[in-house]
N, C-alpha and C positions, 0 to 999 in steps of 0.2 A: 504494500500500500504506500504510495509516494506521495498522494495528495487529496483532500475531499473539501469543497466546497459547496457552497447553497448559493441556487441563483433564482431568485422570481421574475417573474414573466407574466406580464398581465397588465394592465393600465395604472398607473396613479395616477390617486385624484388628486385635492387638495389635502395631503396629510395619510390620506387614508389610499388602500389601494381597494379597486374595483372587483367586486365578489367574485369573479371568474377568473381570480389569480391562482395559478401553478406555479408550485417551486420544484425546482430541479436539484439532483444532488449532482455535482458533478466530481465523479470520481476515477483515479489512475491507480489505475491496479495490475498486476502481472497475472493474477487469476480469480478464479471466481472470488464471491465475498457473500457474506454474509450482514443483514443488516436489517433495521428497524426504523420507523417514524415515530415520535409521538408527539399529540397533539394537547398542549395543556396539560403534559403527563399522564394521557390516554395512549396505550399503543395503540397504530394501526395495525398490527400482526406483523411478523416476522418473516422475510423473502429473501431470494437469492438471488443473485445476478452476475454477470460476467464482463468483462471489461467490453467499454462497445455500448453496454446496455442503455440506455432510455430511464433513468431511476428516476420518477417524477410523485409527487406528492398534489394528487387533482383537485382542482375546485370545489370539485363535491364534498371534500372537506368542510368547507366553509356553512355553515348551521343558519347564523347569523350576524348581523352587522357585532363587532367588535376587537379587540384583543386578544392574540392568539400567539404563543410561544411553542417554538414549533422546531425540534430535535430532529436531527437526523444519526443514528448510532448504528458507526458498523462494528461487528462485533467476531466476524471471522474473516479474514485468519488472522487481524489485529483489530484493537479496540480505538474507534478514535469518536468522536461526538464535534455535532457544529449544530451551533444555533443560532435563531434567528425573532425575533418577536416583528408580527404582521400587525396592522389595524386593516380590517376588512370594513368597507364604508357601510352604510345602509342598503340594503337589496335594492331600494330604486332606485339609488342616484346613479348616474354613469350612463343611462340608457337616452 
């Protein structure tokens, strides 16, 4: 594992970003990995992936307009954690 980063992707508004934001992890790895999201310190479950892969954390996450501190932890074959705290705007504004 050489390197892991979080990248969002989605509209910001003022302050706040647009409820149809996805974060990416982007990670450099020599082979597969192992690895978790959580959400507010809810996991999303536990998956694998392999370098190359698309590791995204979707919109559909997002409940409601607010504050959301949002972990990305991979956990094999090295342990490493990145975080990021989002503001998710109101569900109507942006449209």
């Amino acid at each position: 594992m050489s390197s892991v980063s979080l990248r969002p992707e989605g509209i910001r508004m003022s302050g706040c970003w647009r409820y149809d934001l996805n974060i990416y992890a982007d990670v450099k790895a020599s082979g597969r990995f192992g690895y978790r999201w959580l959400v507010n310190g809810e996991t999303r479950g536990r998956h694998e992936a392999a370098p190359g892969d698309k590791v995204v954390l979707p919109s559909i996450t997002w409940k409601e307009a607010g504050s959301y501190r949002v972990v990305f932890e991979v956990f094999t074959p090295s342990s490493v954690r990145r975080s990021v705290t989002v503001e998710i705007c109101d569900f109507g504004e942006g449209w």
